[in-house]
BAVEXKOL-661654 format. One record per residue: x, y, z of N, C-alpha, C in turn. Coordinates in steps of 0.05 Angstrom, whole numbers, plus 5000, padded with zeros to 4 digits. Example, Ala and Ser with C-alpha at 12.3 -4.5 7.8 and 13.67 -1.06 7.14 Angstrom:
<lumdrens>
526448865156524649105156526449345156 525749555142527349795143525850015157 
</lumdrens>
This chain:
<lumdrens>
462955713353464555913367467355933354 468255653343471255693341471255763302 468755783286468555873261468156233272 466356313287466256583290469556673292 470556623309473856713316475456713296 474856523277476456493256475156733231 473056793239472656973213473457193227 473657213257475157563261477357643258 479257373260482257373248482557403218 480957333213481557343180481057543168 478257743187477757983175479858213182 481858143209483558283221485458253208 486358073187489058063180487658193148 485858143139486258243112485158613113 484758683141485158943148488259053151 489258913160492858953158494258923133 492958773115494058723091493458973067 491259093076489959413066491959593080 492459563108494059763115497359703113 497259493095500959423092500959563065 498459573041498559573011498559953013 496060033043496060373025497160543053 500160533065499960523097499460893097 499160913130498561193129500861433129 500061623123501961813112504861873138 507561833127509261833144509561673159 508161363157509361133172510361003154 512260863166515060623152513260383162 511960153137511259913145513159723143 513259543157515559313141512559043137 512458953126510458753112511258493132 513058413133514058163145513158163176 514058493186513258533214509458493215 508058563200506058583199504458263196 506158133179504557833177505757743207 507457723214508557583235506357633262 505457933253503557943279501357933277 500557843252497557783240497357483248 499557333248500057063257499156933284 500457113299500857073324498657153344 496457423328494557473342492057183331 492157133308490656883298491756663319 493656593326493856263348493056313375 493356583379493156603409489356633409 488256723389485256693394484356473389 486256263367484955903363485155793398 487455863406488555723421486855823453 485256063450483256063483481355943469 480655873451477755833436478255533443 480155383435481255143435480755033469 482155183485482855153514479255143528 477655343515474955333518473455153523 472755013496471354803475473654513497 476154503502477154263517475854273535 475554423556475154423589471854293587 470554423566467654393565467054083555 469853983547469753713527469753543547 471853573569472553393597470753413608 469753603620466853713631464553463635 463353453603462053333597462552993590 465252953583465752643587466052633624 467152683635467352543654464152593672 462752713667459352713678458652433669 459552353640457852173637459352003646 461351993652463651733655463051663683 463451763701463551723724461751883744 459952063735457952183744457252133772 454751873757453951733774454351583798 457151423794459351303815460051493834 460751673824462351843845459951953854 457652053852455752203861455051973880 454751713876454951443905456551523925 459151543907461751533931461551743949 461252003941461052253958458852183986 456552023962453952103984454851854012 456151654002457251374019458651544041 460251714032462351874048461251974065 458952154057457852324080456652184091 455451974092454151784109455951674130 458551574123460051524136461351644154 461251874142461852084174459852354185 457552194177455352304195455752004211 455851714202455951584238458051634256 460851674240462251694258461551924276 461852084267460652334278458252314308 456352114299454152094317455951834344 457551694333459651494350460051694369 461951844355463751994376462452124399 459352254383458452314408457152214436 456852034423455451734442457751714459 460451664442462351684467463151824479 462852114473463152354494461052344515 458152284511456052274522456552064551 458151814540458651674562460751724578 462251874570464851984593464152324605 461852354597460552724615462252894588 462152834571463453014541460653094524 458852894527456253024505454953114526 452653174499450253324518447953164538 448452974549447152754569448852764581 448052864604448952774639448952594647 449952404659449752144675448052214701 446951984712445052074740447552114761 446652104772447552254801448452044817 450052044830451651824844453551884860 454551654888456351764906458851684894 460751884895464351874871465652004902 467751814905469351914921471152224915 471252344931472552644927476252624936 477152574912479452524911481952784912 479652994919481453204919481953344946 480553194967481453195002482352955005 485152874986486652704994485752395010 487552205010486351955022486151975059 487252135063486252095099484852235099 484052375093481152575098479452545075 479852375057477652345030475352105046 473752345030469252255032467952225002 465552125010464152094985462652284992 462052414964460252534954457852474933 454452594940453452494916451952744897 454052544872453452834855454152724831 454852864815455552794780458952904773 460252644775462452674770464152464753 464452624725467052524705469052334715 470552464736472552314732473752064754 471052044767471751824785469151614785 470251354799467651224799465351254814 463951144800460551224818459850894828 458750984850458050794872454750904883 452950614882450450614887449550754916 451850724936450350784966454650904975 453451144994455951275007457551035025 455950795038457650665053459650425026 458250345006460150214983460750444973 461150684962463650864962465850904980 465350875011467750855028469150605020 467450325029468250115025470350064994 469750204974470650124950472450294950 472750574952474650734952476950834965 476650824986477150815021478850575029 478250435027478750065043481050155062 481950075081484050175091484350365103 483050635098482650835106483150885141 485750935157486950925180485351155196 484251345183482451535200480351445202 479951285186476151225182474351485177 475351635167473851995171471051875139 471751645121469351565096467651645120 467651405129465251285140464451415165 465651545175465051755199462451995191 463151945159460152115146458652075149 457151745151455851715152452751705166 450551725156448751795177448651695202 448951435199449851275227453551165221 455451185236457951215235458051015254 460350825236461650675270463750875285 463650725308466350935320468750875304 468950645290472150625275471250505254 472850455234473050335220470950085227 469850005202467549715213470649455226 469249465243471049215252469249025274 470748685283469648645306469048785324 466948775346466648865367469248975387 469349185390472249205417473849305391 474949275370478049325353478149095336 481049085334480848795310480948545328 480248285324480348045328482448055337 485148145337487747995343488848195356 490448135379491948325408495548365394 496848655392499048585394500348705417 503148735420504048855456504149185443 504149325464504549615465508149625462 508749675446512149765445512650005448 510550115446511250495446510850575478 510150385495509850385526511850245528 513750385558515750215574514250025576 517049835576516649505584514649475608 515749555623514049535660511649605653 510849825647508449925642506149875616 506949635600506449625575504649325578 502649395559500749195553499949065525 497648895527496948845495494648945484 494849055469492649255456490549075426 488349175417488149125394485849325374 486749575387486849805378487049805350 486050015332487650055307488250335305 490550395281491250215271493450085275 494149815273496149625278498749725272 500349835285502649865276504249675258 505149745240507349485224509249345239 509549055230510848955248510548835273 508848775275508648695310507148505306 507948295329507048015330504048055340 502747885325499147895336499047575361 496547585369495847345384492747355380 491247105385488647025387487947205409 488547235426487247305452489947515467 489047655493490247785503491847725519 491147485532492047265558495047155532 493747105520496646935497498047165487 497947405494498647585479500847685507 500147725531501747755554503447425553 502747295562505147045555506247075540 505347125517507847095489509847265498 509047645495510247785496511447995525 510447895542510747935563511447805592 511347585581512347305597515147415619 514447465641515347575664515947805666 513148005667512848275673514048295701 514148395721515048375750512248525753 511248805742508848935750506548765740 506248575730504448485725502348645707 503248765696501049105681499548895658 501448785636499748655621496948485624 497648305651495348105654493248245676 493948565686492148735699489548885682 490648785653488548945636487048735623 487048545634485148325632482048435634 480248355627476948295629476848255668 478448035663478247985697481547785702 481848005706484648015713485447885742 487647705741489147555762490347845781 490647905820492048005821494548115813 495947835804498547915806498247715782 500947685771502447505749501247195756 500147005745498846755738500746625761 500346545782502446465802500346185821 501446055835499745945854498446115874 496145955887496146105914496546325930 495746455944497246705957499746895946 499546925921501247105916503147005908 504846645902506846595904506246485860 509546515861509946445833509446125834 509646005812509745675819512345535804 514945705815517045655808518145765833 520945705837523145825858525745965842 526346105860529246295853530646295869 533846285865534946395889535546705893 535746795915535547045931538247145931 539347285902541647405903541647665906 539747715924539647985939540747985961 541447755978541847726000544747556000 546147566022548847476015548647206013 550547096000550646825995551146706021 552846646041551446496064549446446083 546846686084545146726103541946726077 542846696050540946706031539546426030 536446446007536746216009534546245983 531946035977530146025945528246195960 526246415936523846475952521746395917 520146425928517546525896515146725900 516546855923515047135922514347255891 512747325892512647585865511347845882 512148075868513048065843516147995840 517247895819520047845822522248075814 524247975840525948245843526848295805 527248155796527948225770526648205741 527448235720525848335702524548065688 525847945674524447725661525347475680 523847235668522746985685526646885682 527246875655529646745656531846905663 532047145674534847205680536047115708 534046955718536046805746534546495736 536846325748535545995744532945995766 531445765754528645675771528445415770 527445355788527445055794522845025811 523344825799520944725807519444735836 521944655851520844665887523444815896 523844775925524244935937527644795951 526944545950528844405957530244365932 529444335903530944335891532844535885 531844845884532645065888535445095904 534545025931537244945947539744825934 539444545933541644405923543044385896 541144615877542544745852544144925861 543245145881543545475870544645545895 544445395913546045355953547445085954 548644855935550144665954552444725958 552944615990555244685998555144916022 552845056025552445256038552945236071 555145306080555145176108554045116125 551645516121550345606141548345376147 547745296122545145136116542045326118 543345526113540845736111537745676092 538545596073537145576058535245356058 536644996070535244866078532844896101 533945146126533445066143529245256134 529945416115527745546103525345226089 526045106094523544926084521744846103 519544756094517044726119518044486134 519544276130520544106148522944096142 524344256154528044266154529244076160 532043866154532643766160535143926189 535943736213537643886230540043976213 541243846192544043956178542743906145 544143976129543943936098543443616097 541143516083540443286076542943106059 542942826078545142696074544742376080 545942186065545741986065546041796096 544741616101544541506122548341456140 548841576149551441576163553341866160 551642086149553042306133553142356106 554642516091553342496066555142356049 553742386018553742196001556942165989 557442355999560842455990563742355999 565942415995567042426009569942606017 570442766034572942876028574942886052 577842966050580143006063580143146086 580742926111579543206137581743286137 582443656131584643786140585243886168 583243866181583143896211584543706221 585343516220587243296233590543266222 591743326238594943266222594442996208 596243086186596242946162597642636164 599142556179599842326191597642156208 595542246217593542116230590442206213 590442346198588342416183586842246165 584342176168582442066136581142166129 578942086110576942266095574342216109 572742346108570742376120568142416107 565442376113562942466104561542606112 562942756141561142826154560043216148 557643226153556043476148556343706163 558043956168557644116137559543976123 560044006097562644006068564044186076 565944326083568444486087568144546058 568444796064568545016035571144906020 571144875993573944835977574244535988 573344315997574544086000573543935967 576843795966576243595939573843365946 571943335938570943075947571142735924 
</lumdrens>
């Protein structure tokens, strides 16, 4: 190829060299202009001929050079991402992205929110799947204050699964007046509030001298009145500051005039009551209220145990005395 090119240049320039020796009639040749471009058309045809014969030269060394290798490497390549390729779809396949569905299963429906969220069974991406609707409540749900999971159910408890009756543990009603308020174990449990084993421990604890007795009325089997002795009576005494202090005296009536156990002192009996919360009492009112009264305020063999200044006697003939009543204000 590159001898053919060379004989067309050569026949082209010694055609110019005919037309430099006999030029045609009325043209001005210059000879110099004419080799210069006899020159230049000769390199530019070595030089595609050249550019030709190279590309075809590389061509063929690097087939043999590395042919084979690289015809590995390519085919390694495509192998390699034909698995990836088949990966990826295995892993779209397991998140609902490929073309395999997952079976069918109960997935909580997270898009009626958690107090009103149910399971559903069906085929769903983006939440978990659970073997049976009641472990979809249980797993998804837990807690659930409406209980509306499990209210789906073909058979439904009335609440939330719990012990029999509500939860195991009683707390007091605070959202009920005091008087009127009991121990519940209802759900759901409000925050905060003290629990008890039982209901009976739940009125003591928290209710420990109702006057209405409401708490220990909602007993199973409920005491008339507040946990008292006998006939209606508390098994403590009070004094009766309803009534004036000289004609007053202890009672343990219930219900009690006032609100809790400790806002007046109590004493064990009735006589003790007296001589805390009445000594000194002239009337002797309060003594004379016991099932065997003494005739005056109980006092040591000759009068009582005391002793004070008789002001009833001019003071020049006057001593002290023991005798029963105590004169209001005497030093003893």
């Amino acid at each position: 190829r590159l001898a053919a090119h060379s004989r067309s240049s050569l026949c082209l320039q010694l055609r110019l060299r005919n037309i430099a020796s006999s030029p045609p009639h009325g043209y001005s040749f210059n000879y110099s202009t004419m080799k210069r471009a006899a020159i230049v058309l000769f390199l530019s045809t070595v030089a595609s001929v050249d550019a030709l014969g190279f590309r075809d030269l590389v061509e063929r060394a690097t087939h043999k050079k590395f042919g084979p290798a690289a015809a590995t490497t390519e085919n390694a390549g495509a192998a390699a991402g034909l698995q990836d390729q088949q990966e990826g779809r295995q892993l779209q396949s397991d998140n609902c992205w490929g073309d395999q569905t997952p079976a069918v299963a109960w997935h909580p429906v997270y898009s009626a929110g958690f107090t009103n969220g149910y399971c559903r069974f069906t085929v769903d991406c983006n939440s978990p799947s659970y073997p049976s609707e009641a472990a979809c409540c249980k797993g998804a749900y837990a807690g659930q204050v409406t209980g509306y999971c499990v209210q789906q159910l073909p058979s439904p408890p009335t609440t939330s699964p719990t012990d029999a009756g509500g939860l195991d543990v009683y707390y007091p009603d605070y959202a009920t007046a005091w008087p009127e308020a009991g121990c519940l174990n209802k759900r759901p449990m409000p925050s905060g509030r003290p629990t008890y084993s039982t209901m009976l421990a739940c009125c003591k604890g928290a209710y420990g001298g109702q006057v209405s007795g409401k708490c220990l009325s909602m007993l199973p089997s409920p005491p008339t009145t507040s946990p008292t002795t006998s006939g209606g009576m508390a098994d403590f005494w009070y004094p009766d500051y309803d009534t004036a202090w000289p004609v007053a005296g202890c009672s343990n009536k219930l219900p009690l005039p006032y609100r809790n156990k400790n806002d007046r002192p109590n004493y064990s009996s009735q006589v003790a009551c007296c001589k805390g919360a009445y000594a000194g009492q002239m009337s002797g009112k309060c003594l004379s209220e016991l099932e065997s009264p003494p005739t005056t305020s109980p006092t040591g063999v000759g009068g009582l145990d005391v002793w004070y200044p008789d002001y009833d006697t001019a003071w020049t003939v006057a001593g002290c005395i023991n005798d029963s009543p105590l004169p209001s204000g005497r030093p003893t």
